[in-house]
C-alpha angles and dihedrals in degrees: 000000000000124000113258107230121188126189126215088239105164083001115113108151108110093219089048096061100041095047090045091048096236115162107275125185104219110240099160106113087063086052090052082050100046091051105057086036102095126335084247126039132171112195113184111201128168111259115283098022098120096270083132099054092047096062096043082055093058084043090069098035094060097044083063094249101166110170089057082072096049106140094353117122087258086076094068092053119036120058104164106064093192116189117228132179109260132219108183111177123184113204105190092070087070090059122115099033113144098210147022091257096061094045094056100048078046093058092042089058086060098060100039093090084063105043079062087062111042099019130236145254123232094226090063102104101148131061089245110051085047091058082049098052088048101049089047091048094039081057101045094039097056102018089238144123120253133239115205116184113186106191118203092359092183091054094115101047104044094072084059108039090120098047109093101183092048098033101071091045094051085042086055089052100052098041083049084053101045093042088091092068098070089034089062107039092126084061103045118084091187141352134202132183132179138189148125106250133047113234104197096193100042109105097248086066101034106041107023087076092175090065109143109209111206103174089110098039117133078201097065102026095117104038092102124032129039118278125214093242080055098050089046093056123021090031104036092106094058090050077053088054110039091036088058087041088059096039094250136122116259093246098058089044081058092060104041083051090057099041087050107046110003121087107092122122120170104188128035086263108033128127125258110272127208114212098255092204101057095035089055094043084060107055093043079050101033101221139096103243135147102258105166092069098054093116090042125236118334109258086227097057093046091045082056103045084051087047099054096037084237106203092218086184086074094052104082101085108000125177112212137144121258094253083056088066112030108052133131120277098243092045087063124131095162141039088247099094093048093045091052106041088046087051108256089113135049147171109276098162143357135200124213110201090051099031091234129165124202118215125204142158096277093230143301107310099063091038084058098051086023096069098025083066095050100037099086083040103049095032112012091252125143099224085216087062094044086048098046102032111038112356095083106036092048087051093043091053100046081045089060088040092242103140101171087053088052093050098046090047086066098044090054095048090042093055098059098025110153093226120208110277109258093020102093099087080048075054109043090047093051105040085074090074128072081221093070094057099045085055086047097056094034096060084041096053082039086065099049092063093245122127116250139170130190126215087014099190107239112225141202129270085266094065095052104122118194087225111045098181119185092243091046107035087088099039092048103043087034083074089060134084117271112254125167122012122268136299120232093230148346121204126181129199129174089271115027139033106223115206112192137189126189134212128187110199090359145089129284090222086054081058097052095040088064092042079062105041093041090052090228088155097051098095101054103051094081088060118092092243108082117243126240118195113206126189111194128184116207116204110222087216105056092019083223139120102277094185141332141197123214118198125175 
């Protein structure tokens, strides 16, 4: 009889998921690490990425539970097992609240568990000075020293980062809240803290001036996520399973797993990480999905992205220092910080003379949910219509390599789109301008799951690489001297390399002139897919494909 696996899927206490036999990848021996790394740390990691189960882990380290850890790498490294009082605080769980006062009664019902345990004074009015009074009695009371875990610190501020009447009151709350941390240092044997963002001007930041950041760590890359070396191994049999489930071999389940949910590095020379959420979502539910975005973009993220005027179509390879992308929240002036430290962006490559990161979408998975939540914003589509009416039947035909179809397809689901209510005077505005098509039919290829690039720089014959692979071509041609101009876009399928040039009020074999004398096609002649120029007119007035030329 086959073997039950169950997988810790919304589970994300430690003792839960040893004691109930779910499928657990030993990380043990980096929590022993961590926690003999620095007294204070701050680790910044995207939402559902196990932040939660690490420091549930330490939870029960620190309590001294012992048989949790049974068989698992920690064994071979701790010998003490010291026993130490325990404040673990979940933040999330403050999210949501619409004014001070019911984030501090909020904060006070988190510590209430533990004021059940070490007492209270009645001057303790704040939640502050009630963390305080616990942390002082909880040391008094058992002469040792005390372990405090905050996970997703920046939970309640996150839901009103936009909001500039109610985001320095709520600020003034939590500083007054984490101040406790540095005040009691002689009493604290070991602090963690997790989040996504990075509040500058929040105590923990300003005045704890020994806290150790580890979002960037090699050391730590892998301590939360799943690692290749760890899919292959520990969960080899469960590609087995869900690739005979889905009638394919287990090596092509392989790649659409990593297509769909790898991609993640979070340090210049991390391993690639798969999200552990969504991998392990797949194989309970046996079927490759895109579950993290089951409860759709974060408002916050999409408030921000309109804030700053973010230009997505950038954001598929970006080169930026690390001080671009991991700033404080506050010392923001794009959208770049947010998107990496949430998990839209990742770490794709890094240069070390220059000590230059490259940026990109991690995989599938979060392209897919990325640019379903921004296309209503960006082009007054409903994602479902897009989905419904054109998506499918565009794919199917460049699949195919049926150009014309797949123009005509579009022709044809421009022409009737039911646009957003209130957005047709945005449309009407931004229909007079090439750039609004070329955002239109980005967030539409996006969807599709093709690879696809906009004002792709055109090099010289230096620059002409044998493999041009869709996560090197960039990087690759990105060494050479600049030529010829920009191509529109640039869309690969498994195939064909489409090179595309757009014209607003203007001619389609004006487009494609310019695809020929600029010499846009030119790189891609040397790769195995063949390579179809299109040269496409839009008409302002329709806001449809007027004509096109292909040309292969």
């Amino acid at each position: 009889m086959e073997e039950t696996r169950r997988y810790p899927v919304g589970i994300q206490t430690f003792s839960n998921i040893i004691r109930g036999g779910y499928v657990y990848l030993d990380k043990t021996d980096l929590v022993w690490e961590l926690v003999h790394y620095a007294k204070y740390i701050f680790m910044s990691r995207p939402r559902r990425f196990g932040k939660s189960l690490l420091t549930s882990t330490l939870e029960s380290y620190f309590r001294g539970d012992k048989e949790l850890f049974e068989e698992l790498k920690i064994m071979q490294m701790e010998k003490e097992w010291q026993q130490y009082p325990v404040i673990h605080l979940d933040l999330s769980t403050a999210k949501g609240q619409d004014s001070v006062k019911e984030l501090r009664a909020r904060l006070f019902f988190l510590l209430k568990e533990y004021t059940a345990l070490f007492g209270k004074d009645d001057d303790e009015t704040t939640p502050g000075s009630m963390l305080l009074g616990l942390i002082r009695r909880a040391y008094e009371q058992t002469g040792q020293q005390v372990v405090v875990i905050i996970d997703e610190y920046d939970a309640p501020l996150l839901e009103v980062l936009h909001e500039e009447e109610n985001l320095p009151s709520f600020r003034k709350v939590m500083q007054e809240f984490y101040q406790p941390l540095k005040a009691c240092e002689a009493m604290i044997k070991f602090c963690f803290i997790t989040g996504i963002t990075k509040f500058s001007q929040l105590s923990i930041f300003s005045t704890i001036n020994n806290l150790t950041n580890v979002t960037l760590d090699p050391k730590f890359s892998a301590i939360c996520g799943i690692t290749e070396e760890e899919l292959t191994t520990v969960l080899q049999k469960d590609i087995e399973r869900l690739a005979t489930f889905n009638d394919l071999t287990p090596e092509e389940m392989h790649l659409k797993l990593k297509l769909r949910y790898d991609g993640y590095h979070f340090s210049e020379y991390s391993p690639e990480i798969y999200n552990p959420f969504s991998l392990l979502k797949a194989f309970q539910q046996r079927k490759v999905s895109n579950y993290w975005f089951d409860t759709g973009t974060p408002s916050y993220l999409i408030q921000q992205l309109r804030l700053f005027k973010t230009d997505i179509m950038s954001l598929d390879r970006l080169e930026a220092f690390a001080s671009d992308f991991d700033l404080p929240t506050e010392a923001m002036r794009t959208a770049i910080p947010l998107l990496y430290q949430s998990g839209y962006l990742t770490i794709k490559d890094y240069e070390r003379e220059s000590e230059m990161y490259t940026l990109a979408i991690p995989n599938q998975e979060v392209r897919i949910g990325y640019i379903e939540g921004l296309l209503p914003l960006y082009t007054g589509l409903e994602t479902r219509d897009v989905r419904a009416g054109f998506a499918l039947k565009f794919w199917r035909a460049l699949k195919k390599g049926d150009a014309d179809l797949a123009m005509r397809e579009m022709q044809a689901y421009l022409a009737g789109i039911p646009y957003v209510e209130g957005f047709k005077q945005k449309l009407a505005d931004a229909a007079t301008a090439e750039g609004f098509y070329e955002y239109t039919m980005y967030l539409i290829f996006s969807m599709l799951n093709v690879y696809v690039r906009t004002q792709v720089k055109v090099w010289s014959s230096e620059s002409h690489t044998s493999s041009l692979e869709d996560d090197r071509v960039a990087t690759e041609l990105g060494k050479a001297k600049c030529a010829g101009g920009c191509t529109d876009m640039v869309v690969w399928m498994p195939d064909a390399t489409y090179v595309f040039e757009l014209k607003l009020n203007d001619t389609a074999q004006h487009a494609l002139e310019q695809i020929d004398s600029k010499g846009y096609a030119f790189p891609y002649q040397t790769d195995d897919r063949r390579v179809v120029k299109v040269g496409v007119s839009f008409d302002a007035d329709t806001r449809t494909p007027k004509d096109w030329i292909i040309s292969r």
